[in-house]
C-alpha positions in Angstrom: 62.1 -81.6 -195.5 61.7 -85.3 -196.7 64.2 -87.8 -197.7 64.5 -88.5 -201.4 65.4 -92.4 -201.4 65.3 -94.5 -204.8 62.6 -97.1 -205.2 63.5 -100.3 -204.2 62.5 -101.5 -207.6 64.7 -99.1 -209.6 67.9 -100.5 -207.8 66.6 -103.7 -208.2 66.5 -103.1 -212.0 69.6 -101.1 -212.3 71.3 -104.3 -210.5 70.0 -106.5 -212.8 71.1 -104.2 -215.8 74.3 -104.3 -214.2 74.8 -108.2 -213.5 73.5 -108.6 -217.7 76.3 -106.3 -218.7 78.9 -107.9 -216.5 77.7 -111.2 -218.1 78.1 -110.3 -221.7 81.4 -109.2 -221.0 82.2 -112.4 -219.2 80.9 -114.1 -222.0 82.7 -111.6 -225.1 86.1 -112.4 -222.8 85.9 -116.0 -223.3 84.7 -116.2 -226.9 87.9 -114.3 -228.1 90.2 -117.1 -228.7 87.5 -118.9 -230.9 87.5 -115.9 -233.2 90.9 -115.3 -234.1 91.1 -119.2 -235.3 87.5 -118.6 -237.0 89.2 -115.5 -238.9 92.2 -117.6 -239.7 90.1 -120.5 -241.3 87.9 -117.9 -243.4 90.9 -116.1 -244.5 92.4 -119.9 -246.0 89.0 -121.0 -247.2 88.5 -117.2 -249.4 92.0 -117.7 -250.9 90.6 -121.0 -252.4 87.8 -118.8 -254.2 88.6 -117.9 -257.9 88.3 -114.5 -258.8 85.4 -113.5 -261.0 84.7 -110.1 -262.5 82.0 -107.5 -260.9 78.6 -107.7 -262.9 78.0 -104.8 -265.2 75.0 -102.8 -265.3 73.5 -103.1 -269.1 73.3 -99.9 -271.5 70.4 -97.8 -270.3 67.3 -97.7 -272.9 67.4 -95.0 -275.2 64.3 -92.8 -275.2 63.6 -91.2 -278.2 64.0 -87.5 -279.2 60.7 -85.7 -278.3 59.1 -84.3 -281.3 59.7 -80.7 -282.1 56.6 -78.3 -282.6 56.3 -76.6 -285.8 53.8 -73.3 -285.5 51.0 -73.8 -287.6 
């Protein structure tokens, strides 16, 4: 009976996969200070925004009644 080994190209890639993900999670850890004071400043610069209504849709055209058939 043979051996079934993995490619040495698949665990290459699967390491690499592995090393990305472990990077963007490095990465998302240290970026999480700079959003909580980006979310503070957004919150004090939308207070500063007057309220305006929402836009209305206008009245839909009005299609004329359909002539009714008279028998002949």
């Amino acid at each position: 009976m043979t051996e079934r080994r993995t490619s040495p190209w698949i665990a290459f890639v699967a390491g690499a996969v592995a090393m990305l993900a472990l990077a963007l999670i490095w990465y998302a850890w240290q970026g999480r200070d700079d959003v909580g004071s980006a979310a503070e400043t957004a919150i004090r610069a939308a207070d500063g925004i007057p309220a305006i209504e929402p836009p209305r849709l206008p009245d839909a055209p009005r299609i004329p009644d359909a002539p009714i058939p008279v028998p002949k």
